[in-house]
Structures are given as C-alpha cells and as structure tokens.
Steps between C-alpha positions, in 0.01 A plus 500: 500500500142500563237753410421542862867615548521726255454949617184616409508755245276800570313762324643844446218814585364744200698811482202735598494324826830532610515881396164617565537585880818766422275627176214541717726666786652759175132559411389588821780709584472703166090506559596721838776700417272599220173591708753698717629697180151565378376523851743789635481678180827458370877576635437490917769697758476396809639723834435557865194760526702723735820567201161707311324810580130470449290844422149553504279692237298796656277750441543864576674840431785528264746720546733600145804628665898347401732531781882595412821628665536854464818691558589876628652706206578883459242693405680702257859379354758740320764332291863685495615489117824662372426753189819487401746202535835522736725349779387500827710761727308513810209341693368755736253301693410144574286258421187515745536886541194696539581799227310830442419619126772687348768343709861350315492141493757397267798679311629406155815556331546558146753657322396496170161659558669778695764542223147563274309700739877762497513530134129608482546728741797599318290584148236658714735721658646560142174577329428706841801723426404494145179689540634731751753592297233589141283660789800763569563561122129532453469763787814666361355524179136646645704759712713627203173542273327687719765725574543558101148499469499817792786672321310430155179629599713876562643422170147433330334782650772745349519349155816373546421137417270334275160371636579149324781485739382554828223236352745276502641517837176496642443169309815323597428619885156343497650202355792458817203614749312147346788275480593615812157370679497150306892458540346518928224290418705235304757441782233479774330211319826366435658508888133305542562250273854404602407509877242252436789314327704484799270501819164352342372752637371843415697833495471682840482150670751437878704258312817682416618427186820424596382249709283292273737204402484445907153537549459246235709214623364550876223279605232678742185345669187568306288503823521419835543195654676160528791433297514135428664260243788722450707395253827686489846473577799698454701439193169308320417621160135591439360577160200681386194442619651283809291420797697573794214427755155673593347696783181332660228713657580482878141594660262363229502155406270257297470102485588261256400151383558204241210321465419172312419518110132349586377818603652720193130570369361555870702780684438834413597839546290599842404172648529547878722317710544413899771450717608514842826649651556434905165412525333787324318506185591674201331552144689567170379471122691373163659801339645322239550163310777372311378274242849362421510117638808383628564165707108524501395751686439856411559838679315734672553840703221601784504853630354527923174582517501825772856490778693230413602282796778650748859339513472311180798514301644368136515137434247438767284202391099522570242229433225700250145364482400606144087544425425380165128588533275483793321175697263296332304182615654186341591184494867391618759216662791555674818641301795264478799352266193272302481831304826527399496096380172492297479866401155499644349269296411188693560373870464204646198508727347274765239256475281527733597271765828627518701209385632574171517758271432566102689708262166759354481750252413849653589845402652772734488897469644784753773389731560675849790382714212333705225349244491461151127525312308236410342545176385123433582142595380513852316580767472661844600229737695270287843459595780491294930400556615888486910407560730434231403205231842441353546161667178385327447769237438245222311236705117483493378441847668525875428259743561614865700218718503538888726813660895394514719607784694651279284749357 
C-alpha cells in the first residue's frame, strides 16, 4: 500500500484547552454566587411584600399604660371552717343562697364529742353540788356559833364561863364567817372557768350549756351574703379545720387580674386604672399585688374608685387599662410579634427604597399594647417589618418579591 493510501494520523489538543471553557464557566459561576453572598450581606429570605407588616418610627407622646383582663370578684369573702371535726347530718341551704349573718348553714354529727361535752357537764355538775353542799355545812356551822356565842355572852357576863372560852368561840365564828366568803368566791371563779370549757364562751353568755356540743358542730354564716362553693353532703366526713365553702359579699365587689411577669417591678399599690362598662367609664386603683409568679403572670386586686358600675356581677370579665406613669414625648414603632422573637433587640428595617430589608442592632424600652419606645437604633421615619420574624429569625436581610394571590 502506498503512503498516499494510508489515514492520516492527527494531533490530539493540550488538556487546558479542552477543559478550560467548563473551568472558566465554574469560575464564573462561583465569582457571582459570591458577590451575591457578600453583596446581600449574608443568609437572604425572600417573600411576597404583602405576607409582612411594615411599621413606621414616629415621634410623639408616649403613653406607659399595660392593658389586661380584669375580672369581677367579691369584695369581701368569708370561708366556712369546722372547729371541731364530724359527719355531716344536714345541709340546710343551698349552694347560691343569699344567707344573713348568724344563720345555720350546715349541721354536724359527732358522737364522740357529745359523749365529752356530757361527762364535763357531768364533773361540773358534781363539783357544782360539791360546793353547795360545804356552803350548807359552812352556814350551819356560822348559825350554831353565833347562837352559842349569844347564849355565851349571858354566860360571860354572869361569871359563869371563862373569858378564854367565849374567846374561843368568837375565834372559830370569825373563822366560818371567812371561809364562808372565799368558799363563794372560789366556786364563782370556778363555774367561770368550766363554762368557758364547754361554750368558749364566758359565764353569763346565751349559749346554754347544755347546748354547747350542738352549737359547736353547727355551721352558721359569718356575714351576709352569697353562699357559694359549698362543699357538703350528707353522710361526708369533715375533719378539723375543713373548708366547707365561703360566703361572698353580695353588694360590694372588687376586680381581679393576672398580669405578665414583665411588669412585676412596675405595678404598684395605687396606680390608677380605666375601664368602660356599657359604654361608660369607670376608674379603679391597685389595692394590692401578689408577688408570687405563677404560669408568668402575677396577681393583683383593684378596689372602684367612687359607685362601682350597676348590674355587674362575679366572674364578669373587664378589659383594664393600667397607667404605669403619665405621657411623655418619645420615640416609638408600631407594637407587634417582632418583640416577642428578638426580645427587642434588633429588627429588620428598610432601606430606603423599600426593597429589602437589614437585620440592625437597636435597643427598645416601655411597651404599650400600641408602641413600644425607641431608645436607639433608629429614627423617626424609618420603617421597620413589625410582624412575626420566626420564618426568617436567623437570616440577615429580607428581600420583598411581588404580592401573591394567596396572601
């Protein structure tokens, strides 16, 4: 075969050439995604402008007031405890029952009590007929001296009888005439004492003695009012110190409240406090704070300021506007869940065409239900993404796409 005939054998290309347009493609592609890193600031979250709420920054009074759900409790509350333990015999009224002071709620049975309360009146009738009976042999002593000492004195006067004698009977009838007036003196105490015993209550007292293991086992209403939460049935066994429900102040009431943790350090005792019932307004001020925390929030009662609103009635809820302090010109934005996501220490605010925003560094102070304070970080007119952040809580700018029909 010829050399004409033969293939022609031809030369392979360098390596760079036949990889340098993907490498150059890589390059480029890593050059951008990195000027978009640096470019954006960091991690970028992109939604649809109308899925945010946008806030603006202003300038102008701020007022330091909480707002909180109140509720409509009795002004006064009496708690029915048993002094002495037993078995419920009878239930006189019902739960709900308006009740005047004095009146029997609640009869307890017990035996063993009563079996105590009859053997001290037993010994107190004993030691009753006890003194009675030196008291008669006193007296009969007193009245048979002085007759002797009658007779005597005849006697003495006619020499019959010794001086030394008649002495003596005059000596033994002073002595029955002074046992005689402490023997009167020593029982009265003692008829005290032992009433006091039985009754726990003073000599001289309306409780009959006879009747004291009753009027200890019968529950009566400390004041009038309500009777609610009763807690008694026939046949249940109650001991000592049992609550069997409480009596609630039926024409005076108050208002309670829970309120968050936060403001532990800023309610007081006085701080005044609006409301409005059917479309009149009402004042009332803090009467008292509970400092124990539980579920976070706190306690407070609030007493009416003046009448307290007609036709209210317990468990009624009211929405309280609590002043911390009066109105002062500041700087503020717009409440809303960002708060509750960054603690008030940054935001993500607008640049200032609108198109994006930037995670910044600011610092908040006093929170209404409306505005929270701007200390520093920003400034009147600058707007800020006030909604929630936890969709983007750990990202470092927002873009804003266009509005979905979704929103």
């Amino acid at each position: 075969m010829s050399a004409a005939g033969m293939d022609r054998i031809i030369a392979r290309k360098p390596v760079w050439r036949r990889y340098a347009p993907v490498a150059i493609a890589i390059l480029a592609a890593a050059g951008i995604a990195s000027w978009l890193l640096v470019g954006t600031g960091g991690n970028v979250y992109r939604v649809p402008v109308n899925r945010l709420t946008i806030g603006t920054v202003t300038q102008g009074p701020f007022e330091d007031y909480i707002a909180v759900r109140g509720t409509v409790a009795p002004y006064t509350t009496a708690y029915l405890t048993t002094d002495q333990g037993g078995t419920v015999k009878q239930v006189l009224v019902e739960d709900g029952a308006m009740v005047k002071g004095g009146q029997p709620l609640i009869i307890l049975s017990n035996p063993a009590l009563q079996l105590q309360v009859a053997a001290q009146q037993l010994q107190f009738e004993q030691t009753r007929f006890k003194y009675q009976h030196d008291l008669l042999d006193i007296e009969h002593q007193i009245s048979k001296l002085k007759n002797d000492l009658a007779r005597d004195k005849i006697l003495l006067d006619g020499n019959a009888i010794a001086p030394s004698t008649y002495k003596q009977e005059q000596e033994e009838y002073n002595y029955y005439v002074k046992l005689h007036a402490a023997t009167i003196a020593s029982a009265a105490a003692e008829q005290r004492v032992r009433a006091t015993q039985l009754t726990g209550q003073a000599a001289g007292s309306k409780t009959d003695i006879a009747n004291a293991g009753v009027e200890a086992l019968t529950i009566r209403a400390p004041m009038d009012g309500q009777l609610t939460a009763l807690d008694a049935e026939v046949g249940q066994s109650k001991a000592t110190g049992a609550v069997l429900g409480q009596v609630n102040s039926a024409d005076r009431f108050k208002l309670t409240a829970q309120v968050d943790e936060f403001y532990l350090g800023h309610v007081i005792v006085g701080q005044e406090t609006l409301f409005s019932v059917d479309g009149r307004d009402y004042r009332a001020h803090v009467s008292k704070v509970y400092p124990q925390v539980s579920n976070g929030t706190f306690k407070v009662d609030l007493y009416f300021d003046g009448t307290s609103p007609s036709g209210i009635h317990v468990g009624q809820a009211i929405d309280l506007k609590v002043e911390l302090g009066g109105a002062t010109r500041a700087v503020m934005l717009p409440n809303g869940p960002f708060y509750q996501d960054t603690g008030g220490n940054w935001v993500f605010a607008l640049d200032p065409g609108g198109k994006y925003a930037v995670r910044r560094n600011v610092r908040l102070g006093r929170r209404n239900p409306d505005h929270v304070e701007v200390v520093d970080g920003l400034k009147p007119g600058e707007k800020v993404i006030v909604s929630g952040y936890e969709a983007f809580q750990k990202m470092d700018r927002v873009e804003f796409g266009r509005p979905d029909s979704n929103p």
